[in-house]
C-alpha positions as CSV (number, residue, x, y, z in Angstrom):
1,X,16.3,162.0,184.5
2,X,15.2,159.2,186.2
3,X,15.6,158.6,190.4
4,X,14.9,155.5,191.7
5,X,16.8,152.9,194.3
6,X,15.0,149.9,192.9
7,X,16.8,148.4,190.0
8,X,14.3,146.5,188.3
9,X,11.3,149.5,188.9
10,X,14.5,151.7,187.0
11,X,14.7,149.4,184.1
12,X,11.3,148.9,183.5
13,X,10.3,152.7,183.7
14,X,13.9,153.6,180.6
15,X,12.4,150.3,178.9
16,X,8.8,151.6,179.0
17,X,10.4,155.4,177.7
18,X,12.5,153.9,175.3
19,X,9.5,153.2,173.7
20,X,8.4,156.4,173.0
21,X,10.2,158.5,170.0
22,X,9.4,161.8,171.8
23,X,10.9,160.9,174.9
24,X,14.6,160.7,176.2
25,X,15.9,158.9,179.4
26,X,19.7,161.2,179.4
27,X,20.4,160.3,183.0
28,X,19.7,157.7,186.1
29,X,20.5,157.8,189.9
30,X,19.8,155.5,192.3
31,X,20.3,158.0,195.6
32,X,20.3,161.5,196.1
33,X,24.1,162.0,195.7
34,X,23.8,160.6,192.2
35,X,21.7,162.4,190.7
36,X,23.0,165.6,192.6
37,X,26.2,164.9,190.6
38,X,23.9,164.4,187.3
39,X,22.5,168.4,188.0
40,X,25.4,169.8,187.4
41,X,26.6,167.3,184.6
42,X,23.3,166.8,182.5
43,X,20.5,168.9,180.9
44,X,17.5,167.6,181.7
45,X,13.6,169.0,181.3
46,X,11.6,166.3,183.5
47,X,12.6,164.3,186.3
48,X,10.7,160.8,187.4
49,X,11.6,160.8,191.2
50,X,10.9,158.1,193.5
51,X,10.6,159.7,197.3
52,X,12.3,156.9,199.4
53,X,16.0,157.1,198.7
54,X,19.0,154.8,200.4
55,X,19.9,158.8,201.3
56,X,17.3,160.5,202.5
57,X,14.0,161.4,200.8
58,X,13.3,162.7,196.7
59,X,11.9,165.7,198.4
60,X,14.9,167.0,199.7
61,X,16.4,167.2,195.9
62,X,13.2,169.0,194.6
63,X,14.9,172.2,195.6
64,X,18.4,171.1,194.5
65,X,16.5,170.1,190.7
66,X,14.6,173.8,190.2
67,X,18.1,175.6,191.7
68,X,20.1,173.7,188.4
69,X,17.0,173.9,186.1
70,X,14.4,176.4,187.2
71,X,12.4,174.9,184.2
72,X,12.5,171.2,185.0
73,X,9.5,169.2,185.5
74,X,9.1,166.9,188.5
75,X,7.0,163.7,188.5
76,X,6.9,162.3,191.5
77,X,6.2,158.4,192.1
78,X,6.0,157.3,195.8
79,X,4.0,154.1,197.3
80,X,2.9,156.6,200.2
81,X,1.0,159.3,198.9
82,X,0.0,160.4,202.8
83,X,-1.1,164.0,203.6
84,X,2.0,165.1,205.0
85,X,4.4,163.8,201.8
86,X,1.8,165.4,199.1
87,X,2.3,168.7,201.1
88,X,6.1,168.4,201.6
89,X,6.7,167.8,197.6
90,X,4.1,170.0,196.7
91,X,5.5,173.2,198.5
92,X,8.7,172.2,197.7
93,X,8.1,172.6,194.0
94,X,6.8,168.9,192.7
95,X,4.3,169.6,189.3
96,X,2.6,166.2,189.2
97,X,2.6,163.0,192.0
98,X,1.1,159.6,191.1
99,X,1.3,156.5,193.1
100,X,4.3,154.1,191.8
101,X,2.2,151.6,190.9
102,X,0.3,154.3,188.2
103,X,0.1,152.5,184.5
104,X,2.4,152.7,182.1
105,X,0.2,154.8,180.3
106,X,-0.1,157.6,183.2
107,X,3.8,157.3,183.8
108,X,4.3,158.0,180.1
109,X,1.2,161.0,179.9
110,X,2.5,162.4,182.7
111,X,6.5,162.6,181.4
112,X,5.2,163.7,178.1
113,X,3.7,166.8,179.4
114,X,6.7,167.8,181.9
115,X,9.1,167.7,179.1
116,X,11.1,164.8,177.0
117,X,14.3,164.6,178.2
């Protein structure tokens, strides 16, 4: 699953997966409501999640994400990667964090090994 407000960011990030045979994009949100709703409606292994939400911040659904899936993977992509956000994610259950503007290539590595769908 994929979280991210920014339309264009989300399409490039399912075109850039799309790409790869191994990996599956089964659901997108754009808030933290959304992809709420797609926990309880969608098995997933990974999630991509972007921390600044319309509704509040990605770190808040962490624990929402390991309740549905104690299993799932979380990548986290954020443009502020300050002390306090790192700790926040990290405690909160977060497996990898790159900056959003990471390569394709890291984006891809760092799905791959979180889980495909």
């Amino acid at each position: 699953m994929l979280v991210e407000d920014h339309a264009d960011l989300r399409h490039v990030i399912t075109v850039l997966l799309a790409r790869e045979p191994d990996l599956e994009m089964v659901a997108q949100a754009d808030s933290l409501a959304e992809a709420r709703q797609h926990c309880t409606l969608v098995a997933f292994e990974a999630v991509v999640l972007y921390l600044s939400l319309p509704d509040g911040n990605g770190a808040d659904l962490i624990v929402d994400l390991c309740e549905a899936n104690p299993n799932v993977g979380v990548l986290i992509l954020s443009a502020s990667l300050d002390p306090t956000s790192l700790q926040r994610v990290t405690l909160a259950g977060a497996d990898e964090i790159l900056d959003k503007l990471a390569s394709p290539t890291e984006i891809v590595g760092a799905k791959r090994r979180l889980g495909s769908g």
